[in-house]
GUFI-855744 format. One record per atom (N, C-alpha, C, CB): z, x, y. Coordinates in steps of 0.2 Angstrom, whole numbers, plus 5000, padded with zeros to 4 digits. Glycine has a CB too. Layout:
// residues N
ZXY/...
This chain:
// residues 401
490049975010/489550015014/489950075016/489249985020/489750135015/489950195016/490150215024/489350255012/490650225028/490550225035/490150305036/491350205039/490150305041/489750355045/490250385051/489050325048/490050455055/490250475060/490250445068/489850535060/489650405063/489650345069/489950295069/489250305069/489950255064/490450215064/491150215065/490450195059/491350295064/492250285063/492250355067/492650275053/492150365071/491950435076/492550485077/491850405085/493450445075/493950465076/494650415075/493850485082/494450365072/494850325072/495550335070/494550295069/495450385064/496150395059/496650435064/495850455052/496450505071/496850515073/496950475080/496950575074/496550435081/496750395087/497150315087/496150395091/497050305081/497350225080/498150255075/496550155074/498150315072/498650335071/499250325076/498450375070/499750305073/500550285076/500650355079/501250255068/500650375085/500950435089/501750435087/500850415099/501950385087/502850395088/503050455080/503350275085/502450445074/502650495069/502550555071/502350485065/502150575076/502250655078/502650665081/501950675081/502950615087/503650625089/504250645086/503850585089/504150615080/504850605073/504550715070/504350505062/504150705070/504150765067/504150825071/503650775062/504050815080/504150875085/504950875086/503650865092/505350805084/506050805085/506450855082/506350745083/505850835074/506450885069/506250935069/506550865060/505550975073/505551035072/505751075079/505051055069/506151045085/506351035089/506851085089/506350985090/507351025083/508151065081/507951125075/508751005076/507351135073/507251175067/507151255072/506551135061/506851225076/506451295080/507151335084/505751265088/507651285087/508351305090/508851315086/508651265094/508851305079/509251325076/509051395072/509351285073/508551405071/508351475069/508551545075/507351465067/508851525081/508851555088/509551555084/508651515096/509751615080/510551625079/510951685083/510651635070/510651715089/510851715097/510251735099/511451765100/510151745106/509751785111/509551855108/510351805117/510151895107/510051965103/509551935098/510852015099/509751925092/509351935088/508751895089/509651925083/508551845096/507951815096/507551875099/507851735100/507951905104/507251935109/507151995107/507351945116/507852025102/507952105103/508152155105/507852125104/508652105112/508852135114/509452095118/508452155116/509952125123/510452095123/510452065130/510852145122/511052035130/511151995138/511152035143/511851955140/511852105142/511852135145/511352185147/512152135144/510752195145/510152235145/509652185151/509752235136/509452115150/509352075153/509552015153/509052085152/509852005159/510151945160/509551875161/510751965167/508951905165/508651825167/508351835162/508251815175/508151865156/507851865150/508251795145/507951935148/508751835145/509351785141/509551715145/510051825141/509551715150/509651645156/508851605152/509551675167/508351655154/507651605153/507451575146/506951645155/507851585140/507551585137/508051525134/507351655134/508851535137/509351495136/509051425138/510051515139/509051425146/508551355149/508151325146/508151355153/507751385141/507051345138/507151325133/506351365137/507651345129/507951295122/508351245126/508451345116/508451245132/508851165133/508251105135/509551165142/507851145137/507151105139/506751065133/506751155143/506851095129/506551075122/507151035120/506351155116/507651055123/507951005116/508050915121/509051055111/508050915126/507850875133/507150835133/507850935140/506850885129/505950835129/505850855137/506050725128/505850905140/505650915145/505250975145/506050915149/504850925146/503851005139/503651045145/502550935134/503450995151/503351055156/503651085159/503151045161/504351085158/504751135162/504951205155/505651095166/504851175149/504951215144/504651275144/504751175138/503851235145/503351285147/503351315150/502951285148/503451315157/503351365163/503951415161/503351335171/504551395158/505151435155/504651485150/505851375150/504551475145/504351515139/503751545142/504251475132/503451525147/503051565151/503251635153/502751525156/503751625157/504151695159/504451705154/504651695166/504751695147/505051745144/504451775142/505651745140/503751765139/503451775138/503151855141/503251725138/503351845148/502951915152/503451975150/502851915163/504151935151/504651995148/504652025144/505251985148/504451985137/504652005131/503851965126/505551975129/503351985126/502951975124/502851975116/502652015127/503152025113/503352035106/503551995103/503752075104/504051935107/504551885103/503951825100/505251855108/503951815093/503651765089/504051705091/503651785080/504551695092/504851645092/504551605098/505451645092/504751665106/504651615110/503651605112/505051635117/503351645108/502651605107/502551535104/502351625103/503051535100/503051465096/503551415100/503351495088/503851425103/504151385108/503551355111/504651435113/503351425113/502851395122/502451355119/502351465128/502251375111/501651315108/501851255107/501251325102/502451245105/503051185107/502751155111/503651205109/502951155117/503051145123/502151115125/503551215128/501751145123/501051145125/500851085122/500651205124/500951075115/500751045109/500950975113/501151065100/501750965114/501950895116/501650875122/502650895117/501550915125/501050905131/500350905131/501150955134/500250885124/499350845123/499050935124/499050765131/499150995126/498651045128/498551075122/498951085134/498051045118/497851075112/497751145110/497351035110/497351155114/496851235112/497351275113/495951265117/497751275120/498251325121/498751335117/498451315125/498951275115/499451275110/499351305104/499751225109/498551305101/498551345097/498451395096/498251345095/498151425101/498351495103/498951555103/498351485107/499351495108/500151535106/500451515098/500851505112/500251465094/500451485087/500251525085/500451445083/499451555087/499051615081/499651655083/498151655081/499751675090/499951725091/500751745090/499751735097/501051695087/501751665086/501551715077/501751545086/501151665074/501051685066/500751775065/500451615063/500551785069/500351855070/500751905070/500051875076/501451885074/501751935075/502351945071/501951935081/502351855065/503051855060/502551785059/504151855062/502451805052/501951755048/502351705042/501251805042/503051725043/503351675039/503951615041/503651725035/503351615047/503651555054/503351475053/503451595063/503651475046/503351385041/503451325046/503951355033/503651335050/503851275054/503151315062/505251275056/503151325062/502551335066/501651335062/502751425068/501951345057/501151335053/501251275052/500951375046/501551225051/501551155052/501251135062/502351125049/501651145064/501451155070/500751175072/501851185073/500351215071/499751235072/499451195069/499551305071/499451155061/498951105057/498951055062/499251085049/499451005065/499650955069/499050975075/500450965070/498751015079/498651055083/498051045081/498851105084/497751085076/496951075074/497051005073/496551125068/497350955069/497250885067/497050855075/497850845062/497650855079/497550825085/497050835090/497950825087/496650885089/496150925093/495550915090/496251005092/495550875085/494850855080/494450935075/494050805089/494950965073/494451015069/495051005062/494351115073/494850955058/495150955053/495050995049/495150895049/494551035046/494251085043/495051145042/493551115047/495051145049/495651195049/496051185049/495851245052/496551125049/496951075048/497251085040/496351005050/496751055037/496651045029/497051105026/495951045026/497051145025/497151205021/497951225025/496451285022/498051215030/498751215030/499251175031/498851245033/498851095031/499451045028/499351055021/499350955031/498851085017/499151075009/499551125008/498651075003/499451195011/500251225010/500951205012/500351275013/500851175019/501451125019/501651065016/501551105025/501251025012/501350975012/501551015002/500650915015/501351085001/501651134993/502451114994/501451244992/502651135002/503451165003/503751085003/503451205012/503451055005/503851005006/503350925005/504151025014/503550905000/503050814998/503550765002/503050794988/504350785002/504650745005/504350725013/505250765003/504150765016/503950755024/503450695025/503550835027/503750625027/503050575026/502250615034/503350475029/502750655038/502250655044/501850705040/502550665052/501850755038/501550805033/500950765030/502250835027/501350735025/500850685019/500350625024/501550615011/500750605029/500250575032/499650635036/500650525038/499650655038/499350695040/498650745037/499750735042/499150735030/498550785025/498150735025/498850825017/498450655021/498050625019/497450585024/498350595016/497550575029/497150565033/496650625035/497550535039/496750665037/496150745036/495750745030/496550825035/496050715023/495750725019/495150625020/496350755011/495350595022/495050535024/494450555029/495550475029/494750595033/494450605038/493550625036/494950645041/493750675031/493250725027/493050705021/493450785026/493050615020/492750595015/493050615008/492050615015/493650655006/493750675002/494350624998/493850715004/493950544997/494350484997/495050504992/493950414995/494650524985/495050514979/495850544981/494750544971/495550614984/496550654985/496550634991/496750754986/496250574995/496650555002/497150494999/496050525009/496850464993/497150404989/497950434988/496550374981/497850484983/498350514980/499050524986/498050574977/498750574992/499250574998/499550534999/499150575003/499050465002/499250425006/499850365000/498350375010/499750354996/500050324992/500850364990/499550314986/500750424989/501350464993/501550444998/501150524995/501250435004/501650435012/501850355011/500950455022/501750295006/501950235007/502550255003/501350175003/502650294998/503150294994/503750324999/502850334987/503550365003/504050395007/504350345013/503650445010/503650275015/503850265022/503550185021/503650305029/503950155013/503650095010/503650035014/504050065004/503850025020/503649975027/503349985032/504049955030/502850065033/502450075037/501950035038/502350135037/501750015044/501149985045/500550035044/501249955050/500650095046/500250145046/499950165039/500650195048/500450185037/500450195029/500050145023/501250195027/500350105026/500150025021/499350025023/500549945024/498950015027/498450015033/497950065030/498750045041/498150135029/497650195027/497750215020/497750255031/498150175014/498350175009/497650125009/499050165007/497650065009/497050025008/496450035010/497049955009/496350065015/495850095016/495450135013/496050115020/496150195011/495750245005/495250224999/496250285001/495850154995/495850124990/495050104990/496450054991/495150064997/494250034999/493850074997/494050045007/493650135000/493350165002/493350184991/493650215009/493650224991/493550254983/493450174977/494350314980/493550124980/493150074977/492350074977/493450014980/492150084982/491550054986/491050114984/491650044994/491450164983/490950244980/490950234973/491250334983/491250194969/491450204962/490850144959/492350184959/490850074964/490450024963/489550044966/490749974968/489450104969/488950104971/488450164966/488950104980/488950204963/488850244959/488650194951/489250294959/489050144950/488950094944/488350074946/489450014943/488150034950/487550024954/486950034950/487550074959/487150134952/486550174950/486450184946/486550224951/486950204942/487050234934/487050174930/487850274932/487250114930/487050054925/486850004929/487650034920/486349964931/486349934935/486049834931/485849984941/486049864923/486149824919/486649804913/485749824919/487249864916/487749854909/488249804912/488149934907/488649774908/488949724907/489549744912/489049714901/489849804914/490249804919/489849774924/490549854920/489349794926/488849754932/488849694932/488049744932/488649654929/488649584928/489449554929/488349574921/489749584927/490549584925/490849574937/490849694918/490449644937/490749664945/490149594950/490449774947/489849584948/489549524953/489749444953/488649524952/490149444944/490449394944/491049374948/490349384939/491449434949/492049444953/491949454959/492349494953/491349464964/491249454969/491049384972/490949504970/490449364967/490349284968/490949244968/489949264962/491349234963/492249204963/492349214969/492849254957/492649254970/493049284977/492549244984/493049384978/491949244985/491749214991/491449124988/491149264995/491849104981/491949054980/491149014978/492349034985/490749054974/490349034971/490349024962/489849064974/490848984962/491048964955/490348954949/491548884955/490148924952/489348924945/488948974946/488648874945/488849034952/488349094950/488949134947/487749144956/489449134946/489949164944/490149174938/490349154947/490149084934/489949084928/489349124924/489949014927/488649094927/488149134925/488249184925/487649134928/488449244929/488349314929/489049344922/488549354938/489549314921/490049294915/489549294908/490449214917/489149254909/488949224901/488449294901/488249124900/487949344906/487549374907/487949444903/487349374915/488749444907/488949504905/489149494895/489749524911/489449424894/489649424887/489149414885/490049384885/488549434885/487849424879/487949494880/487049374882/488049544886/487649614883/488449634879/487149684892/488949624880/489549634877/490249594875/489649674880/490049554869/490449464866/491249504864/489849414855/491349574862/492049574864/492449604866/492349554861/491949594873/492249664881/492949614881/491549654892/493849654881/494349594882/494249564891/495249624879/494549524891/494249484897/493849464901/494349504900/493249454897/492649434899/492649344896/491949484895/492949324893/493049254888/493549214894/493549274879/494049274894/494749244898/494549204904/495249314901/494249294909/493749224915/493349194915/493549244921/492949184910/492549134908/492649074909/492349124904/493349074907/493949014902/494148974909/494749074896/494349044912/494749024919/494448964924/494749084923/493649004923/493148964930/493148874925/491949014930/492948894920/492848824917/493548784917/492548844908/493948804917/494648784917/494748744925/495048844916/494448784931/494748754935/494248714938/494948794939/493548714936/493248654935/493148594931/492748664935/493548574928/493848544924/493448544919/494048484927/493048584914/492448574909/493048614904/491548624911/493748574901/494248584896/493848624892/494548534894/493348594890/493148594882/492848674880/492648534880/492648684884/492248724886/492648804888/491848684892/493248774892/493748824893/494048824885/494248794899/494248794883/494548794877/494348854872/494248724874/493448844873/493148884868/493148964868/492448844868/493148974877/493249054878/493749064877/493049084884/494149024879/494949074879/495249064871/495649024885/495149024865/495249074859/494549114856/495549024854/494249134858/493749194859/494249244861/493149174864/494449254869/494949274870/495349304864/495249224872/495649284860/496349264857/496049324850/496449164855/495349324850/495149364843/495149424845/494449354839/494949444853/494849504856/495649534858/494349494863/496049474860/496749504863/497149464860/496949514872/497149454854/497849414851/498549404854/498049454844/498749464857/499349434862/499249424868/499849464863/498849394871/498849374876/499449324879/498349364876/499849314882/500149274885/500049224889/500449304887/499649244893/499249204899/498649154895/498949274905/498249194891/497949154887/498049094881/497649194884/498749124880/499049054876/499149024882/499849064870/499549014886/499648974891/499148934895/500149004895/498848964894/498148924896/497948854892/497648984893/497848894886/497648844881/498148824880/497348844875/498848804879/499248764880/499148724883/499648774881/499148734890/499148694896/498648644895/498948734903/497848654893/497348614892/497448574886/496748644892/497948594881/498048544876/498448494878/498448574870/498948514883/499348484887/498848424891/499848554892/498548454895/498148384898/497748344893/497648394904/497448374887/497348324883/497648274876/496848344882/498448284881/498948244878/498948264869/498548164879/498748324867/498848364862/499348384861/498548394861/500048354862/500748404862/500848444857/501448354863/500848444850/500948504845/500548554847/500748484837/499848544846/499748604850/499948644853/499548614851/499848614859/500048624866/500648674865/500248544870/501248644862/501948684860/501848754855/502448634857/501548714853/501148794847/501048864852/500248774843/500448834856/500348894860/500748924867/499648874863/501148874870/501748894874/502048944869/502148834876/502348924863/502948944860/502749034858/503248894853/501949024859/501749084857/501749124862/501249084853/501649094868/501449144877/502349184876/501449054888/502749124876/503449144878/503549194872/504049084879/503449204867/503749254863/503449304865/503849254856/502949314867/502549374869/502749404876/501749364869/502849344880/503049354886/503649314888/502649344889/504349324887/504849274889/504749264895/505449294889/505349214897/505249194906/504449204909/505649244912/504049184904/503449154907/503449074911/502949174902/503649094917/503749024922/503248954923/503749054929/502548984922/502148914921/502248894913/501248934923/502348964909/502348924901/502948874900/502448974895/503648914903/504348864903/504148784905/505048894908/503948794913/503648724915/503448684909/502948734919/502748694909/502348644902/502748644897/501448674899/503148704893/503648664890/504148624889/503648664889/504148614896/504548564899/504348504900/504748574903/503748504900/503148424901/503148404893/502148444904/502948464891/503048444881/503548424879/503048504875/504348454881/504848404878/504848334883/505748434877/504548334889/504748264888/504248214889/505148254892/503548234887/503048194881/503348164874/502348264878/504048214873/504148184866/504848174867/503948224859/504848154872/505748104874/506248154874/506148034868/506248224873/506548274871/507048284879/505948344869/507248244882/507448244889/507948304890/507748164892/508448284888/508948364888/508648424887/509548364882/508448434881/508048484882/507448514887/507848474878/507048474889/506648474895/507048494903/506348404895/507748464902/508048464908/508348534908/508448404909/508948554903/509148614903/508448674903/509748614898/507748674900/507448734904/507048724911/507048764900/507048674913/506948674922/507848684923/506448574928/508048674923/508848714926/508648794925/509748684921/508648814921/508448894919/507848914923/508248894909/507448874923/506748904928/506948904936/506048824927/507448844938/507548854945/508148924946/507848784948/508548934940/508948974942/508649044941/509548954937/508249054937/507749124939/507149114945/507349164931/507249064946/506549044953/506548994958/505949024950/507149004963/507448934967/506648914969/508148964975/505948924971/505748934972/505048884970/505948994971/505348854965/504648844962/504348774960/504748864956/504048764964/504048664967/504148624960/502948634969/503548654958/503248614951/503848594945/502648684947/504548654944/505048644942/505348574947/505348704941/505548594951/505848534954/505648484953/505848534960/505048464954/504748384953/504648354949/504348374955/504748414941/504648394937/505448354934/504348434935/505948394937/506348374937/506648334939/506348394938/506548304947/506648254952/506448184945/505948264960/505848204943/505648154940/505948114933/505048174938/506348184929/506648164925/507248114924/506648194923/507548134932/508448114934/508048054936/508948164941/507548044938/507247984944/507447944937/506247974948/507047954930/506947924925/507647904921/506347954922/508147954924/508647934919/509047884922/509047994916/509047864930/509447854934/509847874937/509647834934/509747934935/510248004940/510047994946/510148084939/510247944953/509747944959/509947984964/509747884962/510648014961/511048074969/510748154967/512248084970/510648164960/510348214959/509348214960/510748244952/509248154958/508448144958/508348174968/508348034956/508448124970/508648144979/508648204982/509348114982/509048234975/509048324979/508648374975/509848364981/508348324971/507748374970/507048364972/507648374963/507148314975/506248284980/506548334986/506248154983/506848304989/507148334996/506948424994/508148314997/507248474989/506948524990/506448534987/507348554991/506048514984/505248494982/505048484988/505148414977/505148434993/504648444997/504748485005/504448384997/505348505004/505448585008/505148625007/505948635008/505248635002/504448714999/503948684999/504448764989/503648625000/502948615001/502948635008/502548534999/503548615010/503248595019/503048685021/504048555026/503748715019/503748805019/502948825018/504148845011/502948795013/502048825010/501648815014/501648795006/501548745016/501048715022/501048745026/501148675025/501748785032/501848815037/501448885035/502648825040/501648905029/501248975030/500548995027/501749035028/500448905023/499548925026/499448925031/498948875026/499748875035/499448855044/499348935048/500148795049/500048975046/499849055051/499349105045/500749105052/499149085041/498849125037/498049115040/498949105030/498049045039/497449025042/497249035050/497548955041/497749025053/497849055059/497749145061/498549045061/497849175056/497849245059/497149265056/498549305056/496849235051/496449255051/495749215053/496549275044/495949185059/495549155063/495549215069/495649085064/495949245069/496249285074/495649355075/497049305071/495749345068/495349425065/494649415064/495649455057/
């Protein structure tokens, strides 16, 4: 469902992480006091011309760099009356106002900042921040995409644009941004959060326009069978499957998850039959041989069975469920050494992986190997217990939610 003004009134800048504006009033903090390369050349004029000019303006760059926004201000206030002309200390005192939540003013003293010397880039970022946090994104937009031309590397920038452009329904380039600001700040909670969001959102406008525009073509059918699945209605899910492969028999992956549903409801035969269907549409499929491996595998078919493994893994080496099964295949056919040295190979690229272990456990159990049998149950059933625990908080949080 499409949200509304209603629905989401302001979310993007108020549940937004504050500490990132911080980060970016720090650095332009030092950016604004380093461009002060003296007094003379900020004001125009000299110490000795005016002294409490030069005192007030020295205080208010200590104040800024202190984080001390109201004393900043009432400072850049008075140099202000003295010296009116200076772009900089406009842009100071909108400094000082901005950190101080006093939106409108602060925009003010940047027009009048950018008025007087328009090539004060670290202020025109500063005024976008200002109309974003003030709720008028419109004017927002047009000068975080010139800042965000200068600089892609800035994540508070990229966050900023892309959320304005969220903000304004403009999902697809908010996708593009935000997927930027992850690439910048790949453990933000922030980032991660309004990246899927966007995602959402240009999912849900792409699905409702299918909808419109075909609302009996086989991607349809194809999209209700993926949503049925997912809230775990395996038989209208099959149906809407057979619906999509009647209007298109060799769409690739329509057979596959056919194959899949039938597969995990145990109707082998059945699975059998779509997944080399499958096999005519995507001949290399990997996952598709292994599939049908596997089900040759439970119907004690071992040639096969190895036929189609041998063909997953050349297409796809270290394919981990195929090595498994065949590892079950060599030792269906007493092939034990063999069987054993590729679960050693499987654990050694995947300490990780129950199903190797136990299979394992089972072989040493079988050969008499009882001190290595013992420590392969033992960590077999660590990683179950691991597992267990983090259903149990999965299950948990999302009881939460």
């Amino acid at each position: 469902m499409r949200r509304t003004a209603q629905s989401q009134p302001l979310d993007l800048a108020s549940n937004f992480d504050r500490s990132s504006d911080r980060r970016l009033c720090g650095r332009l903090i030092l950016i604004v006091l380093s461009l002060t390369l003296s007094l003379t050349a900020l004001l125009n004029i000299s110490a000795a011309q005016s002294p409490d000019l030069a005192k007030l303006s020295s205080e208010g760059q200590a104040a800024l760099r202190n984080q001390q926004f109201d004393r900043a201000q009432g400072l850049y206030e008075q140099v202000i009356k003295l010296d009116p002309g200076s772009a900089q200390a406009h842009s100071n005192l909108g400094l000082a106002l901005y950190m101080g939540a006093k939106y409108p003013r602060a925009i003010t003293e940047f027009q009048k900042a950018l008025q007087l010397d328009p090539h004060l880039d670290h202020t025109k970022v500063l005024l976008a921040l200002s109309y974003f946090d003030s709720g008028d994104i419109a004017q927002a937009i047009p000068l975080l995409e010139k800042a965000y031309q200068i600089d892609k590397n800035d994540p508070v920038i990229a966050a900023h644009l892309g959320l304005a452009y969220l903000r304004e329904q403009k999902d697809e380039k908010a996708l593009a941004v935000l997927s930027h600001w992850v690439e910048l700040e790949p453990n933000s909670p922030d980032a991660l959060y309004f990246k899927g969001k966007a995602a959402m959102y240009v999912a849900s406008d792409s699905f409702v326009q299918l909808t419109k525009a075909a609302p009996d073509s086989y991607r349809m059918y194809q999209l209700r069978a993926e949503m049925l699945r997912q809230q775990g209605q395996s038989p209208a899910a099959i149906n809407e499957y057979k619906k999509a492969i009647s209007e298109k028999p060799d769409a690739a992956g329509l057979h596959y998850a056919l194959g899949t549903l039938y597969r995990e409801a145990g109707r082998l035969d059945e699975a059998l039959a779509e997944f080399n269907e499958e096999l005519k549409i995507s001949p290399n499929d990997a996952m598709t041989e292994f599939f049908l491996g596997d089900i040759y595998l439970q119907q004690d078919n071992v040639e096969q069975a190895q036929q189609c493994l041998e063909r997953a893994l050349a297409v796809q080496p270290g394919l981990v469920e195929a090595e498994v099964d065949m590892a079950k295949a060599y030792h269906r056919q007493n092939k034990i050494a063999e069987a054993v040295q590729l679960l050693k190979k499987v654990i050694a690229s995947d300490p990780d992986q129950q199903d190797a272990h136990y299979l394992l456990f089972s072989l040493y159990k079988e050969q008499g190997e009882t001190e290595q049998a013992r420590k392969e149950l033992a960590t077999f059933e660590e990683l179950k217990r691991k597992a267990a625990d983090q259903d149990q908080k999965r299950m948990r949080m999302d009881s939460l939610n």
